[in-house]
Backbone as CSV, one residue per row, in Angstrom:
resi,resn,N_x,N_y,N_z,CA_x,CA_y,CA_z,C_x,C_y,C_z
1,UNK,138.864,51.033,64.312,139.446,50.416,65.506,138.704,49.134,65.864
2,UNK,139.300,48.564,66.226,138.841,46.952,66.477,137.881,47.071,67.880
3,UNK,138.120,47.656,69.052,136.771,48.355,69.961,135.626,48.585,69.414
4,UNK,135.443,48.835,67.837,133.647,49.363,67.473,133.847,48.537,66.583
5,UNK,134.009,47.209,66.668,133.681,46.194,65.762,132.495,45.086,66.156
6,UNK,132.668,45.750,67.876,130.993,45.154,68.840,130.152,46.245,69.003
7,UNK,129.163,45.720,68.736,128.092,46.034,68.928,127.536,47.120,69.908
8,UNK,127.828,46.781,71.028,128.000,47.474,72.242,128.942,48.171,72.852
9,UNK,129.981,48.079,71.976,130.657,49.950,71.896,130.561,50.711,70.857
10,UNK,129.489,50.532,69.811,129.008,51.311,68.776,127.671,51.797,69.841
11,UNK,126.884,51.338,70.615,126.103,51.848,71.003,127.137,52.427,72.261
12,UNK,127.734,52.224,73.126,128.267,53.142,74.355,129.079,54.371,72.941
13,UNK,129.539,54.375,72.190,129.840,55.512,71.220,129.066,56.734,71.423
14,UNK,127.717,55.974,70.432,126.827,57.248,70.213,126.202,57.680,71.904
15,UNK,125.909,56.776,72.757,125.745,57.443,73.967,126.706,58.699,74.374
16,UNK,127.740,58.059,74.108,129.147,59.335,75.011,128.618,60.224,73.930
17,UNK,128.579,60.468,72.629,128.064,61.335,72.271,127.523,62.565,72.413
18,UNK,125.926,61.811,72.771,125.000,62.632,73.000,124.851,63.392,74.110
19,UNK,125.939,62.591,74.746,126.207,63.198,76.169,127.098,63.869,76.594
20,UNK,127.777,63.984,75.609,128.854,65.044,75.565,128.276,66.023,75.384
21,UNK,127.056,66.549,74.066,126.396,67.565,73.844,125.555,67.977,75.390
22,UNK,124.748,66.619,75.858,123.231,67.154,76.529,124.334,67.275,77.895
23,UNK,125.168,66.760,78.235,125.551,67.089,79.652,126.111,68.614,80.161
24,UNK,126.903,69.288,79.101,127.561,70.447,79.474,126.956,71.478,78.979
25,UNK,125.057,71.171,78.151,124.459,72.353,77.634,123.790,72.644,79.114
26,UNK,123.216,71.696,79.761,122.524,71.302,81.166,123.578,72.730,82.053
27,UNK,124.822,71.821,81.992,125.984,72.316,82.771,126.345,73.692,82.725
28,UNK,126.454,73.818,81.956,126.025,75.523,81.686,125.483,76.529,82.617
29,UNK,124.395,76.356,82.784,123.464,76.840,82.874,123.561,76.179,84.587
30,UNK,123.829,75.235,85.206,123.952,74.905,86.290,124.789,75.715,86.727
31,UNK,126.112,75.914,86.032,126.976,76.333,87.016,126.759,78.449,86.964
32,UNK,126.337,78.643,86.304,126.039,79.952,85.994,125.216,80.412,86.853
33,UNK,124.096,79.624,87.316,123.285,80.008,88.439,123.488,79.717,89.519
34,UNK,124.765,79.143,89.625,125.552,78.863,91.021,124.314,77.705,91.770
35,UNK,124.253,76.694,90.795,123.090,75.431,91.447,123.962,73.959,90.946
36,UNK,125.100,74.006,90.710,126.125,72.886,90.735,125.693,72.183,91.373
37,UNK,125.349,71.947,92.878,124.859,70.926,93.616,123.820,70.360,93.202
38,UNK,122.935,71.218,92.425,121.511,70.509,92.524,121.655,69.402,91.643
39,UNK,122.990,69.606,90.637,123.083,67.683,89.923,123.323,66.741,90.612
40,UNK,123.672,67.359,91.802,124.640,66.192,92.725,123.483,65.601,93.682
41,UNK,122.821,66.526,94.131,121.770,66.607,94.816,120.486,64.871,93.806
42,UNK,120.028,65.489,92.726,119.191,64.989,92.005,119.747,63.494,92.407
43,UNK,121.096,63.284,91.399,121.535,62.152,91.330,121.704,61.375,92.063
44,UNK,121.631,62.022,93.654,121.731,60.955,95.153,120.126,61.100,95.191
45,UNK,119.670,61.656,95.084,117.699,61.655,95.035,117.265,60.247,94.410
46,UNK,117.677,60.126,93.190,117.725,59.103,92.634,118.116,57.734,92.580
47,UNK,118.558,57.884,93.965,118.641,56.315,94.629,117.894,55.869,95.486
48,UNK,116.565,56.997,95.974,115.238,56.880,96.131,114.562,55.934,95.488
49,UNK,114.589,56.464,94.124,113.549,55.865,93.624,113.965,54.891,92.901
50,UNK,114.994,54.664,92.573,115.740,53.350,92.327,115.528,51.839,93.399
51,UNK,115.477,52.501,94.620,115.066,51.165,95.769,113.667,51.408,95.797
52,UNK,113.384,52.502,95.265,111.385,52.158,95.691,110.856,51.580,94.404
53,UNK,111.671,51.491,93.309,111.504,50.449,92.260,111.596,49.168,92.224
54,UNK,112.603,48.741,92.936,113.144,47.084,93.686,111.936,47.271,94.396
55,UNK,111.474,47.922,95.284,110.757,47.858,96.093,109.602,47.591,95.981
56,UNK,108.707,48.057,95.006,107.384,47.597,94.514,107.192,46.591,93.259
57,UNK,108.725,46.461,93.330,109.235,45.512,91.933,108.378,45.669,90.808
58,UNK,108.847,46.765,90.395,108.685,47.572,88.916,109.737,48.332,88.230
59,UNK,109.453,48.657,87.203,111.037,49.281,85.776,111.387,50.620,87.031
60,UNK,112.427,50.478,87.510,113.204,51.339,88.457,113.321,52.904,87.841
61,UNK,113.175,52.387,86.090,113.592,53.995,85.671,112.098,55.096,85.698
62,UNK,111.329,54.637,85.855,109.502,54.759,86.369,109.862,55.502,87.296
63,UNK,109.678,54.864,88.509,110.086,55.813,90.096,111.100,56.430,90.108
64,UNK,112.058,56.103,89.442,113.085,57.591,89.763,112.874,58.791,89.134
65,UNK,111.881,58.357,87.707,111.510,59.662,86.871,110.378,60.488,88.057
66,UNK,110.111,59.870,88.706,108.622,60.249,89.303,109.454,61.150,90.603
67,UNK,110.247,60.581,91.222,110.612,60.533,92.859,112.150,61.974,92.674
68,UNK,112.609,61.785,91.080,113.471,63.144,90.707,112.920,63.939,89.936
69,UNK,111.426,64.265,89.476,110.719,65.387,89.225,110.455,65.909,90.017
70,UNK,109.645,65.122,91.195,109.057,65.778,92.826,110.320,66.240,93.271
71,UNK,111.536,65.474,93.252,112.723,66.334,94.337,112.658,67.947,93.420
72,UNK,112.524,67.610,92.237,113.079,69.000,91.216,112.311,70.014,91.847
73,UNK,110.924,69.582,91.433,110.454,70.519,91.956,110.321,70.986,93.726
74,UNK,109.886,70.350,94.246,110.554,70.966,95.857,112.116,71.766,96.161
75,UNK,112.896,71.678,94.841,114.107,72.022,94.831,113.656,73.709,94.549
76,UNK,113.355,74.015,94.319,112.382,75.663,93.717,111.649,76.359,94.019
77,UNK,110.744,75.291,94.817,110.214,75.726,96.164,110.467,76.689,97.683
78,UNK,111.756,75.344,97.883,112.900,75.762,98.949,113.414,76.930,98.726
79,UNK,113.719,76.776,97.349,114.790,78.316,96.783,114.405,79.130,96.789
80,UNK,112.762,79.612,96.595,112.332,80.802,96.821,111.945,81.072,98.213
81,UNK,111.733,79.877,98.965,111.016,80.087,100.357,112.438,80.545,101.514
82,UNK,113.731,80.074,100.867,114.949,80.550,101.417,115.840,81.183,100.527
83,UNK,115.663,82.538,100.113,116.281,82.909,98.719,118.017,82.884,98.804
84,UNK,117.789,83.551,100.735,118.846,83.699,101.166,120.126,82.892,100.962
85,UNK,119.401,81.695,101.494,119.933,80.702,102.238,119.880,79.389,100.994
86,UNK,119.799,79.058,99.789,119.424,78.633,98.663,120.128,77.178,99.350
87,UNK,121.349,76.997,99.914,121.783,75.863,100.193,121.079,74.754,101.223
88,UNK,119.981,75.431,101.415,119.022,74.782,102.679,118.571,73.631,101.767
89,UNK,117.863,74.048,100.860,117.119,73.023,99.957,117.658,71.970,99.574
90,UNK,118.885,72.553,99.016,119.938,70.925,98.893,119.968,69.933,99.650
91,UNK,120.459,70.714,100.872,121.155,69.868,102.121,119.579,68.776,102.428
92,UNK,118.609,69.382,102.500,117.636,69.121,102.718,116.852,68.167,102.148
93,UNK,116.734,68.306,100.801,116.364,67.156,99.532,117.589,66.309,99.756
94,UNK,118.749,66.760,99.277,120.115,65.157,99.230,119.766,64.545,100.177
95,UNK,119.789,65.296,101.612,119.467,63.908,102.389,118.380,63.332,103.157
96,UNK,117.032,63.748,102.785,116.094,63.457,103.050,115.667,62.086,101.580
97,UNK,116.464,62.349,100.280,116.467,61.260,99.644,117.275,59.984,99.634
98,UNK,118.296,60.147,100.147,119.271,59.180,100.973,119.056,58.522,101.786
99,UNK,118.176,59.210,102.514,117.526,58.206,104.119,116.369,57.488,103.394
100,UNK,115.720,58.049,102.780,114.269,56.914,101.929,115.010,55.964,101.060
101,UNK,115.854,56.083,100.403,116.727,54.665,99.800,117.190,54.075,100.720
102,UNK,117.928,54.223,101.785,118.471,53.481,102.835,117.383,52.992,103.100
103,UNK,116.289,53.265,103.991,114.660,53.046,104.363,114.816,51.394,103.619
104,UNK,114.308,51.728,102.408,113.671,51.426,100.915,114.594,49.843,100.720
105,UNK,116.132,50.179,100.960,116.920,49.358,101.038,116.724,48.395,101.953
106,UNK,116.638,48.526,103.119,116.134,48.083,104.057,115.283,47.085,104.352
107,UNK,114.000,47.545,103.753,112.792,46.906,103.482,112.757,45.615,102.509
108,UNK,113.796,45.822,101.595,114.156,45.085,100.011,114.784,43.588,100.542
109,UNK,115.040,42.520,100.157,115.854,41.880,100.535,117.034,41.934,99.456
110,UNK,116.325,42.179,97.874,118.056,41.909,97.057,118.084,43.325,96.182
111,UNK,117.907,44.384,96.970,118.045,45.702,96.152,119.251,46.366,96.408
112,UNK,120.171,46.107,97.720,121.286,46.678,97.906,122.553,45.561,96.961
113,UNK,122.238,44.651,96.560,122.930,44.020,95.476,122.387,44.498,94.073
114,UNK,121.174,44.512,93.533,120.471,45.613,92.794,121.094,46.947,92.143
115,UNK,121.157,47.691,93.163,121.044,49.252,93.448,122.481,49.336,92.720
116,UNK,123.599,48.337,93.144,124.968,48.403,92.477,125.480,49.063,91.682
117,UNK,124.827,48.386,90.449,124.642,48.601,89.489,124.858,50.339,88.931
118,UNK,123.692,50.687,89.776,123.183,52.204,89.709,124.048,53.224,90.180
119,UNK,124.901,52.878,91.015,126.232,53.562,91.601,126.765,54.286,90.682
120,UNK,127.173,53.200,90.064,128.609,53.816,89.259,128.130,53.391,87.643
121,UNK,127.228,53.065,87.236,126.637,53.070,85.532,127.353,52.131,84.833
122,UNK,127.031,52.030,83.883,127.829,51.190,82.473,127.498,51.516,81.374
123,UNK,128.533,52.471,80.695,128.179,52.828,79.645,127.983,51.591,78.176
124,UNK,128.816,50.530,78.554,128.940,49.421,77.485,127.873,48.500,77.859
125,UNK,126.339,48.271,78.734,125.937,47.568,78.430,124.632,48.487,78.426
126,UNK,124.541,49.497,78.006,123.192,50.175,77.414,122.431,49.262,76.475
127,UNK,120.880,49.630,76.285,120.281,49.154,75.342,119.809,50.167,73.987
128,UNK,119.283,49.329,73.165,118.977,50.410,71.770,118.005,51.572,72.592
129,UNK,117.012,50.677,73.292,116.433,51.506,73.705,116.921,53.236,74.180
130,UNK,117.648,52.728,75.179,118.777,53.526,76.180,119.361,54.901,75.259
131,UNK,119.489,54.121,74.437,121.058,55.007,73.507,119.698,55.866,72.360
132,UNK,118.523,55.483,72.256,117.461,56.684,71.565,117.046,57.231,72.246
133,UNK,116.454,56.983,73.332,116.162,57.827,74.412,117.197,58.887,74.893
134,UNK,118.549,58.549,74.967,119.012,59.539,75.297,119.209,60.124,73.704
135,UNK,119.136,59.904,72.667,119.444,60.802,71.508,118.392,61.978,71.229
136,UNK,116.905,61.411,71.323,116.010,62.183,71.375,115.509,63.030,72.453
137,UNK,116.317,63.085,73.825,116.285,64.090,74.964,117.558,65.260,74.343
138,UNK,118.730,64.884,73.948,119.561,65.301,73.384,119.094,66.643,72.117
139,UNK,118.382,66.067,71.346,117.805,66.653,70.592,117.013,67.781,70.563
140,UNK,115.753,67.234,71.998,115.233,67.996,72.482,115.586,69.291,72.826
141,UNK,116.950,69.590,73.867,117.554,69.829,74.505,118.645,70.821,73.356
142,UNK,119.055,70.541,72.162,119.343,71.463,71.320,118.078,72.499,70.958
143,UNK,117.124,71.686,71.049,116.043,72.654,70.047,115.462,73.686,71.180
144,UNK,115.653,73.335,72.489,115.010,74.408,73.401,116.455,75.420,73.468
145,UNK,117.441,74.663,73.179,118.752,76.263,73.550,118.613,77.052,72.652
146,UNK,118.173,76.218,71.378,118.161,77.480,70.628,116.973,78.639,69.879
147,UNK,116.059,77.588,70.836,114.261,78.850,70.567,114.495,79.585,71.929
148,UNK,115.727,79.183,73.041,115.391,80.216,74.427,116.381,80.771,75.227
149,UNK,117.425,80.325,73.955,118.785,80.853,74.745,118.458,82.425,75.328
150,UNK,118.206,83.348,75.029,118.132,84.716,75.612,117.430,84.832,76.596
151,UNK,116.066,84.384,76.969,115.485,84.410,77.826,116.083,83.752,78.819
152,UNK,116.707,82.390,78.694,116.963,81.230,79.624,118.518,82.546,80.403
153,UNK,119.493,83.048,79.306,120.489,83.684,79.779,119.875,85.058,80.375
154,UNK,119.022,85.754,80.129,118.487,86.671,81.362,118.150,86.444,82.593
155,UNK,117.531,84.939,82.575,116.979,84.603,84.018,118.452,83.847,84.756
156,UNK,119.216,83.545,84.048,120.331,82.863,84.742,121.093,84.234,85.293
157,UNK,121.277,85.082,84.469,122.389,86.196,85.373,121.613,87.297,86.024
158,UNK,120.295,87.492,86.098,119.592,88.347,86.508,118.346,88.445,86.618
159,UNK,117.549,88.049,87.698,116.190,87.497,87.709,115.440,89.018,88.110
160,UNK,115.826,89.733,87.744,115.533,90.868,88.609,115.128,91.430,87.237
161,UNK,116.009,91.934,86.445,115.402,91.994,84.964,114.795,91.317,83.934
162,UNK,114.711,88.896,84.450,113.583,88.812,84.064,112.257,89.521,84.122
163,UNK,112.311,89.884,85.290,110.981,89.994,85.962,110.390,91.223,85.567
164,UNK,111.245,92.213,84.607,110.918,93.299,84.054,110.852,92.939,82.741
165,UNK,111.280,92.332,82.492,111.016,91.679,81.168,109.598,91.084,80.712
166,UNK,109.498,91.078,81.744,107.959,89.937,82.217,107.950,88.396,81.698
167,UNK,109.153,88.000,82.044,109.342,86.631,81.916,108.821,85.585,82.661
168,UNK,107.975,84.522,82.420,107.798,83.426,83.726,108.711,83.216,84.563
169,UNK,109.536,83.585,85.151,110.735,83.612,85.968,110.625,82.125,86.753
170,UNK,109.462,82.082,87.764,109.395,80.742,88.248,109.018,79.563,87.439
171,UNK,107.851,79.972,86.301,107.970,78.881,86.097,108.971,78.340,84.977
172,UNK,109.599,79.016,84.558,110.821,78.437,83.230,112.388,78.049,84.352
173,UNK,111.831,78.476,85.907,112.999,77.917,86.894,112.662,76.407,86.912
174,UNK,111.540,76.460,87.009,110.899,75.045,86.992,111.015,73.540,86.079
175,UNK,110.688,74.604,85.291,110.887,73.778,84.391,112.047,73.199,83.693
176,UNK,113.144,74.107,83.872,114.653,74.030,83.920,114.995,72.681,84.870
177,UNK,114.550,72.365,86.127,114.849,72.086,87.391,113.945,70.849,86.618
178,UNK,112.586,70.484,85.688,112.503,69.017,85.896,113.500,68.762,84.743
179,UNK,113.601,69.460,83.578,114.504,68.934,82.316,115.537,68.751,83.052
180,UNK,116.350,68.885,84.153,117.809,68.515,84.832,117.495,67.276,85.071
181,UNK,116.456,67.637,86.379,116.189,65.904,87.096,115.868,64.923,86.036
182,UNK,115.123,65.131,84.385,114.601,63.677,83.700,116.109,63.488,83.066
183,UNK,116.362,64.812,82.822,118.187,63.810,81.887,119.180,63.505,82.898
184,UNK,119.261,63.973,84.386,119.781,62.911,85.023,119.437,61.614,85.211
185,UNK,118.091,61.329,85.211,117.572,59.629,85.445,117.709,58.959,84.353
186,UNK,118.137,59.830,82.895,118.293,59.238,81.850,119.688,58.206,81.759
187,UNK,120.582,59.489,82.353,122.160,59.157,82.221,122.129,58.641,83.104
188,UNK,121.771,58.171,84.357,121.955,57.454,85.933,122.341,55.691,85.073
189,UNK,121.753,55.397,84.431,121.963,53.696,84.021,123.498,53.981,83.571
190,UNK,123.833,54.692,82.803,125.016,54.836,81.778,126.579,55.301,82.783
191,UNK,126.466,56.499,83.308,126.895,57.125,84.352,127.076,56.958,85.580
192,UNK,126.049,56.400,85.909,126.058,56.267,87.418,125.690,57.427,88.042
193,UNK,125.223,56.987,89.489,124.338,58.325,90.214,125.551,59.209,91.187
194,UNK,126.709,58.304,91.464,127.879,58.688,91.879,129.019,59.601,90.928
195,UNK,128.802,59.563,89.649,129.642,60.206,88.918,128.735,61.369,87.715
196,UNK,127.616,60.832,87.683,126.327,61.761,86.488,127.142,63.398,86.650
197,UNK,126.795,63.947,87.729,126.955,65.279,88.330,128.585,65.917,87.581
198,UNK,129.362,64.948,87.899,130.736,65.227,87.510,130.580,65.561,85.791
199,UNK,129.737,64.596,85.244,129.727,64.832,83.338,128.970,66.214,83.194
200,UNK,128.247,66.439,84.087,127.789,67.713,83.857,128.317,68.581,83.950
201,UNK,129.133,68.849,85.498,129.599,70.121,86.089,131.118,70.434,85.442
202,UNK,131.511,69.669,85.217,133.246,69.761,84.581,133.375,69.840,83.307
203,UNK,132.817,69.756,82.832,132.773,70.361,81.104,132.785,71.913,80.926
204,UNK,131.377,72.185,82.188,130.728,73.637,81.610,132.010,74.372,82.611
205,UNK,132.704,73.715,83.592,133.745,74.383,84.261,134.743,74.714,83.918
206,UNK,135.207,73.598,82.959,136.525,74.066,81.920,135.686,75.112,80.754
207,UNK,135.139,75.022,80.250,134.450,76.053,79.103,134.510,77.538,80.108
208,UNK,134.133,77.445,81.187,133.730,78.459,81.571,135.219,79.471,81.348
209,UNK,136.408,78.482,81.738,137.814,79.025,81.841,138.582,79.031,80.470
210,UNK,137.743,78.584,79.938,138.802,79.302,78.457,137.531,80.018,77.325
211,UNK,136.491,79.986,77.703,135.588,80.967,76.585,135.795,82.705,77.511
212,UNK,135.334,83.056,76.680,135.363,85.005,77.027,133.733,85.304,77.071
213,UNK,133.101,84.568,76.184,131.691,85.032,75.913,130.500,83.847,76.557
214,UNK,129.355,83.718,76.324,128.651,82.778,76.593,128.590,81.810,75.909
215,UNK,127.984,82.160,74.926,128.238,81.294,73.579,129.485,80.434,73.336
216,UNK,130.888,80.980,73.608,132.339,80.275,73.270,132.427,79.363,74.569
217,UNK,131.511,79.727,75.624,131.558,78.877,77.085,131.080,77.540,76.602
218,UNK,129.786,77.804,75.816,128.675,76.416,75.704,129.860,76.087,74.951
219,UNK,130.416,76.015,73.289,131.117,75.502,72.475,132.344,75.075,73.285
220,UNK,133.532,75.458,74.191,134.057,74.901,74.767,133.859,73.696,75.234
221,UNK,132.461,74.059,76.689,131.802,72.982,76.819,131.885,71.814,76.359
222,UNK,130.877,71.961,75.015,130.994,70.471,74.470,132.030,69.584,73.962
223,UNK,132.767,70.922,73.642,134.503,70.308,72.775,134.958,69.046,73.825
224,UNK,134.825,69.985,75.348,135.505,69.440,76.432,134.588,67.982,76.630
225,UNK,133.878,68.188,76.397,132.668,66.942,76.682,133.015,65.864,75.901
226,UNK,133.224,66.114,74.281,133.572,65.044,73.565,134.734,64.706,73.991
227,UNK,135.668,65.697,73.811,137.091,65.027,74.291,137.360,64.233,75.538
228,UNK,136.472,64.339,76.661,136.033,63.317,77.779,135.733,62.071,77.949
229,UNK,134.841,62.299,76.849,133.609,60.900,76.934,134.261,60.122,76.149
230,UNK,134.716,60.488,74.410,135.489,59.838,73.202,136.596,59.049,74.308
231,UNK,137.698,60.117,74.839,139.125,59.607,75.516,138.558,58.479,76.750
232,UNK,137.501,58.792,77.342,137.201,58.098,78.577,137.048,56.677,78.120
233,UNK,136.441,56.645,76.716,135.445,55.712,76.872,136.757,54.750,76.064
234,UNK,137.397,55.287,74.997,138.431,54.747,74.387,139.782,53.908,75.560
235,UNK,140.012,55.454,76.103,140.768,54.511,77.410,140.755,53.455,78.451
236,UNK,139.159,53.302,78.627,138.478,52.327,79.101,138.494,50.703,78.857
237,UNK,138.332,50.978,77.475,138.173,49.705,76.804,140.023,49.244,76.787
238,UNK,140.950,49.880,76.711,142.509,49.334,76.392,142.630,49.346,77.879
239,UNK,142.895,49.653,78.544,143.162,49.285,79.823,142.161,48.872,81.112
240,UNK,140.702,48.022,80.282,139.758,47.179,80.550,139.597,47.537,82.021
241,UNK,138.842,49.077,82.578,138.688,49.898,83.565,137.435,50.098,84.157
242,UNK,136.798,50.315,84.418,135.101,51.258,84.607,134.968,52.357,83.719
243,UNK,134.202,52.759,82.358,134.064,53.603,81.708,134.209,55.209,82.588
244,UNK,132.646,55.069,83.250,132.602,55.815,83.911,133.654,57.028,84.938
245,UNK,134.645,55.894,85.471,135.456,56.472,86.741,136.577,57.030,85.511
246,UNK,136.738,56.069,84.494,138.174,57.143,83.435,137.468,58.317,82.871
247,UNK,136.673,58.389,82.729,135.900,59.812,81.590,135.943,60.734,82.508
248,UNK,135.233,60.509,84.030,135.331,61.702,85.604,136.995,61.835,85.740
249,UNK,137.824,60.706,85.546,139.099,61.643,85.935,139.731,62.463,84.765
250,UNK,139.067,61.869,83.459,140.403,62.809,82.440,139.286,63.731,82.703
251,UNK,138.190,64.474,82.864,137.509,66.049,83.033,138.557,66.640,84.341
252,UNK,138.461,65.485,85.218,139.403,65.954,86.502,140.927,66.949,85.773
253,UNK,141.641,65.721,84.802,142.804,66.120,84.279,142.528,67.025,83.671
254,UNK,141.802,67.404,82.971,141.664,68.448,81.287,141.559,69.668,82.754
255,UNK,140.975,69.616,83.941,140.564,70.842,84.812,142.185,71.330,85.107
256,UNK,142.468,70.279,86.000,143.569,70.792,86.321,144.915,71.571,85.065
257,UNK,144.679,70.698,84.146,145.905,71.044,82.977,145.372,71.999,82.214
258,UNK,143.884,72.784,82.475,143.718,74.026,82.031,143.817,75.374,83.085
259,UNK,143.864,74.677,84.422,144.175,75.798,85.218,145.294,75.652,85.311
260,UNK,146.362,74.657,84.500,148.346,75.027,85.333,148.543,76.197,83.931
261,UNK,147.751,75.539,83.021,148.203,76.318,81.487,148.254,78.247,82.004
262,UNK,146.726,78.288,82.338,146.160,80.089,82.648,147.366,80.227,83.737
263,UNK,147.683,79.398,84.518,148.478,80.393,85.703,149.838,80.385,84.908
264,UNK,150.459,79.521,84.084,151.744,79.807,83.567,151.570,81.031,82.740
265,UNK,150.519,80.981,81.903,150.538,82.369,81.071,150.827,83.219,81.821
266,UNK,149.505,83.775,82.922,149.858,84.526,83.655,150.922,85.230,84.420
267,UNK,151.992,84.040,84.984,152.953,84.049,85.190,154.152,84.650,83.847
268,UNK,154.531,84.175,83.185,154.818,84.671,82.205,154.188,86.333,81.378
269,UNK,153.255,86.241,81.529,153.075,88.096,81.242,153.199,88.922,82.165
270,UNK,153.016,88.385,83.694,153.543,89.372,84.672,155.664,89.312,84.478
């Protein structure tokens, strides 16, 4: 196709890629532990440290790695200190990191022209850099599902029999919670901090509705992921759009046109 004859949609390519894999393995596992927000959460965190980067005028992706590890972890904190109430922490981190970028913004004179940028991502003007970095988090990120898938799936549906298991329960929560927050600040340039959450959560949401098992959930997943990112990014470029906002609505579409499909079946066997 005449689209990957530049340069820079051979690199936004292999990005959608890798991110088709690393977003809905993440996703998974988010939505299973019923912590969906906390991508959403991270990714508005991350406009923290995005203005406290303008702000001390230094590489922005520095402080947000720094300013969305600390949210991660205070995110785990909260959760055990309100087990009940788990939604406290969110509400609490999202917008206690919202008001320090506003702050931050504030203080800046050209970071709310800056920060733009960071909104809504660009997958077509990544750098080499960009596009290895995310290949080798990617990578990463295969090689831990598959030295910990069992453990990681005990503590996701039942922390009660980690804990008989004698599993680190908190700290592999933890550590779960910074690997979210660093591959969100990864994808925040590409994605955007307004749409990141969506590549995550809507993949592992459609998988969730047409696999039976765990395993056929993740493989869904990613199917759904490529078919997202490939169509998003393809559709993008022919009708010269925002990458980003077409890839969040066809997951939108693939959601909806897999829940009209299940209710017609349904309909039809009743």
């Amino acid at each position: 196709m005449e689209m990957f004859s530049y340069a820079f949609m051979i690199r936004a390519l292999f990005a959608s890629l890798c991110m088709a894999v690393l977003a809905p393995l993440l996703g998974v596992f988010l939505v299973t532990r019923r912590q969906s927000l906390m991508a959403d959460t991270l990714s508005h965190v991350s406009l923290a440290g995005i203005a406290l980067g303008f702000f001390l005028g230094v590489n922005p992706t520095i402080t947000t790695l720094a300013i969305v590890i600390l949210a991660a972890v205070l995110l785990e904190i909260l959760r055990f200190m309100y087990k009940s109430y788990s939604e406290i922490s969110t509400v609490m981190i999202m917008s206690g990191g919202l008001a320090l970028a506003l702050l931050l913004m504030g203080l800046s004179d050209d970071a709310p022209m800056k920060i733009n940028q960071f909104l809504f991502g660009s997958i077509i003007t990544i750098s080499n850099a960009q596009v290895v970095l995310l290949l080798v988090l990617t990578l990463t990120m295969l090689v831990l599902f598959l030295l910990f898938k069992r453990p990681m799936y005990v503590l996701t549906f039942d922390e009660d029999i980690a804990h008989v298991d004698q599993l680190p329960v908190r700290f592999m929560s933890l550590l779960f919670n910074i690997f979210t927050g660093v591959a969100i600040t990864i994808m925040i340039p590409i994605a955007g901090s307004l749409l990141v959450s969506a590549v995550m959560i809507l993949p592992a949401a459609i998988g969730m509705k047409l696999g039976k098992s765990f395993n056929s959930v993740v493989f869904y997943g990613i199917g759904i992921g490529l078919l997202g990112m490939i169509g998003g990014l393809v559709t993008s470029y022919q009708l010269d759009v925002a990458p980003g906002a077409m890839i969040t609505l066809i997951f939108i579409g693939l959601f909806l046109l897999c829940s009209l499909g299940q209710w017609m079946i349904r309909k039809v066997r009743s």
